[in-house]
MILO-196424 format. One record per residue: residue number from 1; residue in one letter; x, y, z of N, C-alpha, C, CB in turn. Coordinates in Angstrom, 3 decimals, padded with zeros to 6 digits, always signed. Atoms other than C-alpha are relative to their C-alpha. Glycine has a CB too. Layout:
// residues N
{pos = NUM code = A n_x = X n_y = Y n_z = Z ca_x = X ca_y = Y ca_z = Z c_x = X c_y = Y c_z = Z cb_x = X cb_y = Y cb_z = Z}
...
***
This chain:
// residues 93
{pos = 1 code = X n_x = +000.825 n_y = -001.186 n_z = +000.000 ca_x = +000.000 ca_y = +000.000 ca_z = +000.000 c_x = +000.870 c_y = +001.251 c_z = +000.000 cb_x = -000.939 cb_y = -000.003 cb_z = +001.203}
{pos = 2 code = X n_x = -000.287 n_y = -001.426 n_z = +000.226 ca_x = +000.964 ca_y = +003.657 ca_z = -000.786 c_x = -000.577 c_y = +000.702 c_z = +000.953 cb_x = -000.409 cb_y = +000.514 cb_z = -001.239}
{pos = 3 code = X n_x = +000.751 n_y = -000.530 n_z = -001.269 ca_x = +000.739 ca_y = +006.344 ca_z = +001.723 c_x = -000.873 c_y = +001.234 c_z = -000.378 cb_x = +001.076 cb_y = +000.446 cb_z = +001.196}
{pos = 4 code = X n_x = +000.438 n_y = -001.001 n_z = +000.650 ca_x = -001.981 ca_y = +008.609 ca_z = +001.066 c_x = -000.063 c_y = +001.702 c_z = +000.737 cb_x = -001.290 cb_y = -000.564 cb_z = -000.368}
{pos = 5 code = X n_x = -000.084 n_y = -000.822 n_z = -000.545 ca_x = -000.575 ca_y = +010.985 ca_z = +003.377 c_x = +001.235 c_y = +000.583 c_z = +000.248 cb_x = -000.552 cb_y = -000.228 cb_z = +000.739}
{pos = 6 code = X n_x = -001.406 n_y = +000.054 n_z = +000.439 ca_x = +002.252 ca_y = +012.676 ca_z = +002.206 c_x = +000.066 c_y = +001.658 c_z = +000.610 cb_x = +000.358 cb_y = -000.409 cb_z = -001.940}
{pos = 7 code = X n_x = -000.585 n_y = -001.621 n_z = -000.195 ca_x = +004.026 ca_y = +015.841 ca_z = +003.889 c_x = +000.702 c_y = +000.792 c_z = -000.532 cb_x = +000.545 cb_y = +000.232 cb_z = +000.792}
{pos = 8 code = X n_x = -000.551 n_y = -000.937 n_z = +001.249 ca_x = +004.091 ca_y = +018.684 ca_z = +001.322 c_x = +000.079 c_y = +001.481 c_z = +000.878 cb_x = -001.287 cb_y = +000.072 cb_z = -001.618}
{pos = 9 code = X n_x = +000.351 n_y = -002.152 n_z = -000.666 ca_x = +004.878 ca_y = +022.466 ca_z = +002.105 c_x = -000.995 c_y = +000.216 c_z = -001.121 cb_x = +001.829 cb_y = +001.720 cb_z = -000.219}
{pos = 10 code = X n_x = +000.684 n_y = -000.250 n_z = +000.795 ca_x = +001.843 ca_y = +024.262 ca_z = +001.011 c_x = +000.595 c_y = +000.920 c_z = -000.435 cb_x = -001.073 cb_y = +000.093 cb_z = +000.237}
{pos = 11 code = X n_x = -000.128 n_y = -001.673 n_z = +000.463 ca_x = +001.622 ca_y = +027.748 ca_z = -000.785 c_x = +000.250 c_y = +001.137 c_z = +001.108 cb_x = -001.448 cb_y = +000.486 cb_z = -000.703}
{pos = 12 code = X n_x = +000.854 n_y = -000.966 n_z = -001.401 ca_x = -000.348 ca_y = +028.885 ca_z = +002.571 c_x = +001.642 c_y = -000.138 c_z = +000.703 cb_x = -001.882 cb_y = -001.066 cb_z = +001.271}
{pos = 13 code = X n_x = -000.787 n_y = -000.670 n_z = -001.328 ca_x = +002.798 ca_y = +028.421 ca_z = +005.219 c_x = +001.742 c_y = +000.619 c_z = -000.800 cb_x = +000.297 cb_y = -001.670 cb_z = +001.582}
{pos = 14 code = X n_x = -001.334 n_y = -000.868 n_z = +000.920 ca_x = +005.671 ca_y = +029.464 ca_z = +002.387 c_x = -000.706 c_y = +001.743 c_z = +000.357 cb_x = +000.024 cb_y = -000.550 cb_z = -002.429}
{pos = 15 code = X n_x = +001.038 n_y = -001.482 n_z = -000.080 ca_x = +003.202 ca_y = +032.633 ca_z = +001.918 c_x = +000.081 c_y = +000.895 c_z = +001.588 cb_x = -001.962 cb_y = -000.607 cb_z = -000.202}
{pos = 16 code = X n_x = +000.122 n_y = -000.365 n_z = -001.377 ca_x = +002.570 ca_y = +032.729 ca_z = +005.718 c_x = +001.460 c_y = +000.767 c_z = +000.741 cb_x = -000.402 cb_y = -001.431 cb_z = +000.746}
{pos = 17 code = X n_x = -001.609 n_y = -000.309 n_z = -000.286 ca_x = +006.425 ca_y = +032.582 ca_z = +006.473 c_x = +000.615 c_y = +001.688 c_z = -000.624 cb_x = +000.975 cb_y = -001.425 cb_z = -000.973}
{pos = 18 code = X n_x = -000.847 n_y = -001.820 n_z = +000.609 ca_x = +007.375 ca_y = +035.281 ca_z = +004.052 c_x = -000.502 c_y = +001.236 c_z = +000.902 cb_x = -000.645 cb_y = +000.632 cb_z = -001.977}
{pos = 19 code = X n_x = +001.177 n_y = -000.884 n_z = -000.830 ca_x = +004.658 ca_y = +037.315 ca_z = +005.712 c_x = +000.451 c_y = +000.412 c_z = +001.182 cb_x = -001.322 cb_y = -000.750 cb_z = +000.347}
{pos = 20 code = X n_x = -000.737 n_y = +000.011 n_z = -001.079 ca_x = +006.057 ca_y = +036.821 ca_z = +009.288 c_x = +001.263 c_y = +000.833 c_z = -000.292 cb_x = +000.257 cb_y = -001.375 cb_z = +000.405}
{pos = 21 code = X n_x = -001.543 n_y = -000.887 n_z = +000.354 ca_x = +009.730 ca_y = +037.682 ca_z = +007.833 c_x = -000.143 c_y = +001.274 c_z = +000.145 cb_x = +000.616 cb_y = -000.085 cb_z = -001.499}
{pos = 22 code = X n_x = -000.103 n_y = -001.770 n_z = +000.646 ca_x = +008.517 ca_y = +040.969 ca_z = +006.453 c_x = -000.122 c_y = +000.607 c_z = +000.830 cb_x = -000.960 cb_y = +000.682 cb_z = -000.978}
{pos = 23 code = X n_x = +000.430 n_y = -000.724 n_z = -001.242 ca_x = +006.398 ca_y = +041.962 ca_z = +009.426 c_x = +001.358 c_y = -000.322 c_z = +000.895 cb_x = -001.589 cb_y = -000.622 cb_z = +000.713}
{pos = 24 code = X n_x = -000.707 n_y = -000.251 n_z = -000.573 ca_x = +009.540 ca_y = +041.660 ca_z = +011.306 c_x = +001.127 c_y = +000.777 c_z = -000.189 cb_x = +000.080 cb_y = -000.732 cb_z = +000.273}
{pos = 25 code = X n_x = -001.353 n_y = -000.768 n_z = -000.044 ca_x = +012.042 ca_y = +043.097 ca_z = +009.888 c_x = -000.097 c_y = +001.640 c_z = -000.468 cb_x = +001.073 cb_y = -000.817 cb_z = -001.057}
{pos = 26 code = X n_x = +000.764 n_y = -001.205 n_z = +000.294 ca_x = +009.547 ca_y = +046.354 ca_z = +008.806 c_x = +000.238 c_y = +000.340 c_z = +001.395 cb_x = -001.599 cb_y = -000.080 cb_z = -000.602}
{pos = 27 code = X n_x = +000.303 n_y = -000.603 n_z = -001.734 ca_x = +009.004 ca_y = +046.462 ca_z = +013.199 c_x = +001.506 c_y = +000.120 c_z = +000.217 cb_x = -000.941 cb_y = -001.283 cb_z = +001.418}
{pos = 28 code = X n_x = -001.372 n_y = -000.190 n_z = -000.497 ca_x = +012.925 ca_y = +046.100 ca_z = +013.380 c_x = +000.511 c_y = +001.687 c_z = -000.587 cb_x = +001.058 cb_y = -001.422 cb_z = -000.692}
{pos = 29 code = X n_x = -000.498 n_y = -000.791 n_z = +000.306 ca_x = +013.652 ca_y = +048.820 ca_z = +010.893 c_x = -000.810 c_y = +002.000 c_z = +000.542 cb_x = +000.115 cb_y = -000.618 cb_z = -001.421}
{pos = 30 code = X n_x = +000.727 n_y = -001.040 n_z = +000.100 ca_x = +010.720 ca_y = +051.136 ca_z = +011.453 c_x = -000.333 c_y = +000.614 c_z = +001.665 cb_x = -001.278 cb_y = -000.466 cb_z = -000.898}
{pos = 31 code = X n_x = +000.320 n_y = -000.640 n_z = -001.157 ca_x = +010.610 ca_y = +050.840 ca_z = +015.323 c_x = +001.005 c_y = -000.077 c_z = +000.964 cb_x = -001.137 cb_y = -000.452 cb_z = +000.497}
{pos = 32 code = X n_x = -000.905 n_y = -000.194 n_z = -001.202 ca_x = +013.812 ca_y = +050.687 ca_z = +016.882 c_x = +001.048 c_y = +000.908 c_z = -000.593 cb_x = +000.651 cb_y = -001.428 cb_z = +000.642}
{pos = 33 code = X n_x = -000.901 n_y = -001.338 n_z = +000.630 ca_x = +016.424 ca_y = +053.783 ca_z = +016.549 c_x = +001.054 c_y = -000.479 c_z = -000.601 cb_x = +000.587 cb_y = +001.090 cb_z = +001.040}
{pos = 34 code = X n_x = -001.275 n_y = +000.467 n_z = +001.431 ca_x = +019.138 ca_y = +051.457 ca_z = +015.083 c_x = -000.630 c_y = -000.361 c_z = -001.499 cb_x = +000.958 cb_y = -001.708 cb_z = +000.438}
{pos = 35 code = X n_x = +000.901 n_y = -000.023 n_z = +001.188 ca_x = +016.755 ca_y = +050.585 ca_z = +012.526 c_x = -000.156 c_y = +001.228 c_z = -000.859 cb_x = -001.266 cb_y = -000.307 cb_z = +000.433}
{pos = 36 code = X n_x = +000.084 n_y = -001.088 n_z = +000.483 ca_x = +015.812 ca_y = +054.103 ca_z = +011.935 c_x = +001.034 c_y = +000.397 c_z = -000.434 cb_x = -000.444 cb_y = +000.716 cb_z = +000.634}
{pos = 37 code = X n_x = -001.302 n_y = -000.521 n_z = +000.209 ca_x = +019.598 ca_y = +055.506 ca_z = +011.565 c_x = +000.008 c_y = -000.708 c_z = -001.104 cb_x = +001.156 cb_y = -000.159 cb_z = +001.019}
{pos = 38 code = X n_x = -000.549 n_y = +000.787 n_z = +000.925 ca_x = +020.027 ca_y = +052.301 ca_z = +009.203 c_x = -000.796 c_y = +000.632 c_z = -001.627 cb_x = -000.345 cb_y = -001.739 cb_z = +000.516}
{pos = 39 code = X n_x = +000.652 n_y = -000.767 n_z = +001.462 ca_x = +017.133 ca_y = +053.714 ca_z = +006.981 c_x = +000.451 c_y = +001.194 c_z = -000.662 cb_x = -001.333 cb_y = +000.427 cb_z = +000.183}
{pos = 40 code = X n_x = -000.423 n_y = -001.676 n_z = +000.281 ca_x = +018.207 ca_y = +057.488 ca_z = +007.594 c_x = +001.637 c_y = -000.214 c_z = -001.296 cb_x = +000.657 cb_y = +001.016 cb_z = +002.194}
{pos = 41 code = X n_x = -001.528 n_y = +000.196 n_z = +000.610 ca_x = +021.803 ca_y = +056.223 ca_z = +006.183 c_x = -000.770 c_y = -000.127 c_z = -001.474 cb_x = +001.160 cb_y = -001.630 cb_z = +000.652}
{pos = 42 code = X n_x = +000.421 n_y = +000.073 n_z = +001.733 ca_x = +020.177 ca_y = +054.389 ca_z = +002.832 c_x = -000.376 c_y = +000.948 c_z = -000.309 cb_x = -001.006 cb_y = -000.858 cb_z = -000.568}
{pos = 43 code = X n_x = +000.898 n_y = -001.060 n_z = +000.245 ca_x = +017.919 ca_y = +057.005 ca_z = +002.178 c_x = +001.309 c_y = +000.671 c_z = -000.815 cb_x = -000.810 cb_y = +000.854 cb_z = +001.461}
{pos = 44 code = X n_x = -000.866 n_y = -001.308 n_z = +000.297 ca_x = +020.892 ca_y = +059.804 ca_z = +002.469 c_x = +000.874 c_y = -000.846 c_z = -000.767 cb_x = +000.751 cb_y = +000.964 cb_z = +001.339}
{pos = 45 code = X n_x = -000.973 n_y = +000.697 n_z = +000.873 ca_x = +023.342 ca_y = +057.213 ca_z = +000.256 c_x = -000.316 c_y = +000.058 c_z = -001.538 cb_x = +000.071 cb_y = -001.459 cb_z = +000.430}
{pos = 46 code = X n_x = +000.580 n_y = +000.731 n_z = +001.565 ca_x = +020.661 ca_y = +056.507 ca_z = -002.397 c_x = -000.333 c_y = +001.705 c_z = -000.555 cb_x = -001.941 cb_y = -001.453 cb_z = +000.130}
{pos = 47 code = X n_x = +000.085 n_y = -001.376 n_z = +001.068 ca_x = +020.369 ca_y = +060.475 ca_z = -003.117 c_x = +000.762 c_y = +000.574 c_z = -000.081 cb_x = -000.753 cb_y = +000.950 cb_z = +000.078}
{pos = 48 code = X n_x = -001.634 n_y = -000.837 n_z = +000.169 ca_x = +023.841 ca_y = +061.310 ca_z = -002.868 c_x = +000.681 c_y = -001.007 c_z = -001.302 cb_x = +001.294 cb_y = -000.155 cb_z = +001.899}
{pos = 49 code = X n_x = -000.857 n_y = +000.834 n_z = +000.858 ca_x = +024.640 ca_y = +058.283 ca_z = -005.269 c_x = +000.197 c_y = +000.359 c_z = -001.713 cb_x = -000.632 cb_y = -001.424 cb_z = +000.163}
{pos = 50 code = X n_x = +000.411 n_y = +000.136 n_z = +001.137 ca_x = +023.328 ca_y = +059.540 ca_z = -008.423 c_x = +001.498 c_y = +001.258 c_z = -000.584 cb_x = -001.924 cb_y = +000.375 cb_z = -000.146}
{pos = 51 code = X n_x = -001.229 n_y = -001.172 n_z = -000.061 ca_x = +025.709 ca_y = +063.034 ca_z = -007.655 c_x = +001.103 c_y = -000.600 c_z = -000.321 cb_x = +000.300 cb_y = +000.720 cb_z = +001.393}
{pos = 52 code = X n_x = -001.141 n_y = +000.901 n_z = -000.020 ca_x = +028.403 ca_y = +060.956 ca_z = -006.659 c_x = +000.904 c_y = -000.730 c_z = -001.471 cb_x = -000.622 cb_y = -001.105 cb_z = +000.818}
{pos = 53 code = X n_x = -000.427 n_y = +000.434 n_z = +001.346 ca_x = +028.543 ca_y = +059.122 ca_z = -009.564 c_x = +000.631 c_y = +000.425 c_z = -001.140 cb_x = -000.721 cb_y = -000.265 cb_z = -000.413}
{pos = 54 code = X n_x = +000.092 n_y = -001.100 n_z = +001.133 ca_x = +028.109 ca_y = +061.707 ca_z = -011.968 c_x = +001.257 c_y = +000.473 c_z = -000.276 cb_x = -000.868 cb_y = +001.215 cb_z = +000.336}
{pos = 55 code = X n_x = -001.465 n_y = -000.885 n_z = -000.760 ca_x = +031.397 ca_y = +063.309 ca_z = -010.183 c_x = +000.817 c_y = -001.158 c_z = -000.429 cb_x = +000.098 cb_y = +000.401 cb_z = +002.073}
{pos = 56 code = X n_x = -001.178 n_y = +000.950 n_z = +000.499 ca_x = +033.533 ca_y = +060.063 ca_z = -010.574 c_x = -000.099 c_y = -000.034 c_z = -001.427 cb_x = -000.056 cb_y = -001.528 cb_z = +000.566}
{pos = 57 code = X n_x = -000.152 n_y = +000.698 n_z = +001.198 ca_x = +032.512 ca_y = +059.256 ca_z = -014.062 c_x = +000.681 c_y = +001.901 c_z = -000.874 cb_x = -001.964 cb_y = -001.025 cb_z = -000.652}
{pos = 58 code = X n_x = -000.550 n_y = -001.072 n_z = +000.815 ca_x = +033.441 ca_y = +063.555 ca_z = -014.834 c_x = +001.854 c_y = +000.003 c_z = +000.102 cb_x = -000.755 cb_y = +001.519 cb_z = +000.639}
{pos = 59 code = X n_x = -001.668 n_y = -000.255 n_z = -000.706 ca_x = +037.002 ca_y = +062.872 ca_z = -012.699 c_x = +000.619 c_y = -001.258 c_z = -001.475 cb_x = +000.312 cb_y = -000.865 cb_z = +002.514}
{pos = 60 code = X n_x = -000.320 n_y = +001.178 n_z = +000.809 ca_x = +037.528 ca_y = +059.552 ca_z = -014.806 c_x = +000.107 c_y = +000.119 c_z = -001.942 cb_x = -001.267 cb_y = -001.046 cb_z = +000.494}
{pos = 61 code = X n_x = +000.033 n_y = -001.095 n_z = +001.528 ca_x = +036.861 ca_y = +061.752 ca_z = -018.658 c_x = +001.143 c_y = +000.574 c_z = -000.025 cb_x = -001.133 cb_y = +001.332 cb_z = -000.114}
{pos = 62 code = X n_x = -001.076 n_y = -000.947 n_z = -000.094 ca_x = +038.915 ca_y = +064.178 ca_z = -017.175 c_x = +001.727 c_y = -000.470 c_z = +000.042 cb_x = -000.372 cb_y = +000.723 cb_z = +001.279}
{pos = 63 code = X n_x = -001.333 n_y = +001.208 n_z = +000.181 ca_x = +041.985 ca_y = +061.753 ca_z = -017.057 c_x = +000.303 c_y = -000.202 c_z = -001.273 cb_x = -000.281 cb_y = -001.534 cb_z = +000.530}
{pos = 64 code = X n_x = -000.175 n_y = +000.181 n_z = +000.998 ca_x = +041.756 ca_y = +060.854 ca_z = -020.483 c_x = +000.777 c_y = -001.175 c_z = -000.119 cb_x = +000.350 cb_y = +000.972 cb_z = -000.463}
{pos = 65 code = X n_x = -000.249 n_y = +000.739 n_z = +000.119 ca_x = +042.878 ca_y = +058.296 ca_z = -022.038 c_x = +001.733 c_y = -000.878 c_z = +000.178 cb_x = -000.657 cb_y = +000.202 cb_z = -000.782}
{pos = 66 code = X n_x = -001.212 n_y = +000.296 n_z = -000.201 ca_x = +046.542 ca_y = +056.150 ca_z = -020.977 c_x = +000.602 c_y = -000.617 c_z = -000.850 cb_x = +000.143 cb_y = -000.506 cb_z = +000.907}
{pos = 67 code = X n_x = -000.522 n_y = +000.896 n_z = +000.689 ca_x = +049.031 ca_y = +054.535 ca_z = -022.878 c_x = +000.294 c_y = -000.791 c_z = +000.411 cb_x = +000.671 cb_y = +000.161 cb_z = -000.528}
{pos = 68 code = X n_x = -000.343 n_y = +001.270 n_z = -000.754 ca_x = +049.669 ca_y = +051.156 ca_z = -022.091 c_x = +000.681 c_y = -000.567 c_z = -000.714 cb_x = -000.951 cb_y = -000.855 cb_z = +000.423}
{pos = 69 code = X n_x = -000.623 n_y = +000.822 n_z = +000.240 ca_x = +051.889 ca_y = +048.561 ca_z = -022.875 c_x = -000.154 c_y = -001.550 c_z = +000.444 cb_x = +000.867 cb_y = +000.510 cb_z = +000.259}
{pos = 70 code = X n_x = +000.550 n_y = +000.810 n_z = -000.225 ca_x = +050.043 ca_y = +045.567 ca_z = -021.677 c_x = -000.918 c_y = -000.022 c_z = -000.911 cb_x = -000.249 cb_y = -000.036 cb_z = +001.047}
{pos = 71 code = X n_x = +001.267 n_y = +000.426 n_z = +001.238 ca_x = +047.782 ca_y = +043.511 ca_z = -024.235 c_x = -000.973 c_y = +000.039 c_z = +001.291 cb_x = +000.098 cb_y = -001.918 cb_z = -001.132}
{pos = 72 code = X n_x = +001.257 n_y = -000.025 n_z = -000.748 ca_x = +045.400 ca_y = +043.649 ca_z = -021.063 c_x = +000.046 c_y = +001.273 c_z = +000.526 cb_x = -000.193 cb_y = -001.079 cb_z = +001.073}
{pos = 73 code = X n_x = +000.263 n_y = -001.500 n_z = -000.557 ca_x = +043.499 ca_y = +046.999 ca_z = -020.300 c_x = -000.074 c_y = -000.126 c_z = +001.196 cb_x = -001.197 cb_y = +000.762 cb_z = -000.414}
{pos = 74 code = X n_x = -000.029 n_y = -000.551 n_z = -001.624 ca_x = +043.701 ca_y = +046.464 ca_z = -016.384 c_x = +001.507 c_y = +000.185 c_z = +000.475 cb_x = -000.775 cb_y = -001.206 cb_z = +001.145}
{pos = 75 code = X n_x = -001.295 n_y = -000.153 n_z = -000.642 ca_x = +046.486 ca_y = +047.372 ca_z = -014.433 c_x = -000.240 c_y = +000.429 c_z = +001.801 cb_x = +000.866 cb_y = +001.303 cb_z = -000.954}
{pos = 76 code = X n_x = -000.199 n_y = +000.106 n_z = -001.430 ca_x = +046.858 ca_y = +047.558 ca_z = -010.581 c_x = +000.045 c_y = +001.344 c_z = +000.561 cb_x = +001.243 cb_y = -000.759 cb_z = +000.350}
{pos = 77 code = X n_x = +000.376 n_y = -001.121 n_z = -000.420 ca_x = +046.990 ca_y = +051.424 ca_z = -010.353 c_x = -002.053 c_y = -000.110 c_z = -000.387 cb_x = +001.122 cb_y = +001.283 cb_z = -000.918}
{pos = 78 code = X n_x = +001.632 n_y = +000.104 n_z = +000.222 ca_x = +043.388 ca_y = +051.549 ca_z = -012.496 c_x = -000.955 c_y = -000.424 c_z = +001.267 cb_x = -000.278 cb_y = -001.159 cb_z = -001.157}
{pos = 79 code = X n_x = +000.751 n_y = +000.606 n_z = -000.639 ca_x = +041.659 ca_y = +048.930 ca_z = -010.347 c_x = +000.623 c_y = +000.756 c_z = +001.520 cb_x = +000.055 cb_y = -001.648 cb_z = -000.348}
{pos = 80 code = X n_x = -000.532 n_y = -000.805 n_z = -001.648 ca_x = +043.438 ca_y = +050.800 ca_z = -006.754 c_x = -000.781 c_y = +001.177 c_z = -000.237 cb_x = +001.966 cb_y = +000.498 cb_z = +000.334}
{pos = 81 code = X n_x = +001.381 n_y = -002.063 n_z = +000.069 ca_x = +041.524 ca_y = +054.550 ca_z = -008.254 c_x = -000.798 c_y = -000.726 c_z = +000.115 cb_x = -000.461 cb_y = +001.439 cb_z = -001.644}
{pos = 82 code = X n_x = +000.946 n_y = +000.337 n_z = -000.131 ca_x = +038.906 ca_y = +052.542 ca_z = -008.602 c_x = -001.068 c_y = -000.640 c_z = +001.276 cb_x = +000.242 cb_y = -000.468 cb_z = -000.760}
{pos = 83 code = X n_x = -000.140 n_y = +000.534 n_z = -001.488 ca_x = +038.728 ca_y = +050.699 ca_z = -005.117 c_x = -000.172 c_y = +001.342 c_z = +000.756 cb_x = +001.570 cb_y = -000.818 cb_z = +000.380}
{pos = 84 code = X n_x = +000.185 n_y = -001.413 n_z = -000.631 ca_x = +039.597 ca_y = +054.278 ca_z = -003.836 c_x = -001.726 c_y = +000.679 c_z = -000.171 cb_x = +001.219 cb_y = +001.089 cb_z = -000.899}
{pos = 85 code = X n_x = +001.203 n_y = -001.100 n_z = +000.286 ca_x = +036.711 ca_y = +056.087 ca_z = -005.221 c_x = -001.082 c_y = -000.799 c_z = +000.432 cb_x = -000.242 cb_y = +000.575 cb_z = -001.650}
{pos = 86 code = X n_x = +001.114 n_y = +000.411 n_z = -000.271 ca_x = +034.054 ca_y = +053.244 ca_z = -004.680 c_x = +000.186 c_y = -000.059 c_z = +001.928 cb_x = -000.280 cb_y = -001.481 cb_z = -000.970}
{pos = 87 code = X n_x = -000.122 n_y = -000.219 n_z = -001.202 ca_x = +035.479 ca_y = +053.577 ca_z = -000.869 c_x = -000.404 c_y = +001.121 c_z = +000.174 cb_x = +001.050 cb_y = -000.186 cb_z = +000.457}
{pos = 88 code = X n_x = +000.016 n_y = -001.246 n_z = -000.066 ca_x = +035.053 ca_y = +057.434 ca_z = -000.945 c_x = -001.438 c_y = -000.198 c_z = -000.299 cb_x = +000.978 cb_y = +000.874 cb_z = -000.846}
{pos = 89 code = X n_x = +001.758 n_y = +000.201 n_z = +000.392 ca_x = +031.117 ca_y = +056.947 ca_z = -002.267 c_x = -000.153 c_y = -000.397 c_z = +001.078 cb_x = -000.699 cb_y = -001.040 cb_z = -001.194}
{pos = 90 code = X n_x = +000.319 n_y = +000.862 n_z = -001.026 ca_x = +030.742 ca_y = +054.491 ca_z = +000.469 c_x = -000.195 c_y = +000.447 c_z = +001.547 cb_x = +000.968 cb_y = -000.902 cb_z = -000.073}
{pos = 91 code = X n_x = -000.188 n_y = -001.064 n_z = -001.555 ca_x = +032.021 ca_y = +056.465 ca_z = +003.310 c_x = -000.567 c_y = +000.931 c_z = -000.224 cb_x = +001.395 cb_y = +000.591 cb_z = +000.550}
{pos = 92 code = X n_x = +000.780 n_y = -001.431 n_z = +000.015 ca_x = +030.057 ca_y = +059.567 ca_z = +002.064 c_x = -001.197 c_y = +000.121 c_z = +001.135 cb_x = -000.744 cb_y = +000.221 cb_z = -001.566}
{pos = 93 code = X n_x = +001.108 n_y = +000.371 n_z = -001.069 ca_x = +027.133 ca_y = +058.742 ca_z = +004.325 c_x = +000.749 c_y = +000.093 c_z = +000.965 cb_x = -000.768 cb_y = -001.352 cb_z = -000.017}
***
């Protein structure tokens, strides 16, 4: 005989679960002051980023183009400005 009673996850406690998750981590962010700061931070990151950007990609024009001597366009200064500046964005907040 076959068992006709087989333990499946439904829709309902996947659904349910997510549900729970959210409502918690909405009451974490929205009602305790580390929460709040954490939002205040994104917030002030995600409207300084667009500036930010704008600014590296005018500094990075303004450089113009290098001569190289490697068949490969990276080099270890490049990728170090680059490291730099996405540190400098980062820390702006």
């Amino acid at each position: 005989m076959s068992k006709t009673n087989e333990h499946r996850i439904s829709n309902f406690w996947v659904g349910f679960s997510l549900g729970i998750a959210g409502t918690v981590a909405l009451a974490y962010l929205f009602g305790t002051k580390t929460g709040r700061s954490m939002v205040k931070k994104t917030l002030r990151f995600s409207e300084d980023l667009e500036e930010n950007l704008e600014h590296f990609i005018e500094e990075v024009d303004n450089r113009g183009p290098k001569k190289k001597n490697r068949k490969s366009g990276l080099s270890f200064d490049n990728i170090e400005n680059v490291l730099t500046k996405i540190r400098q964005v980062t820390n702006h907040s």
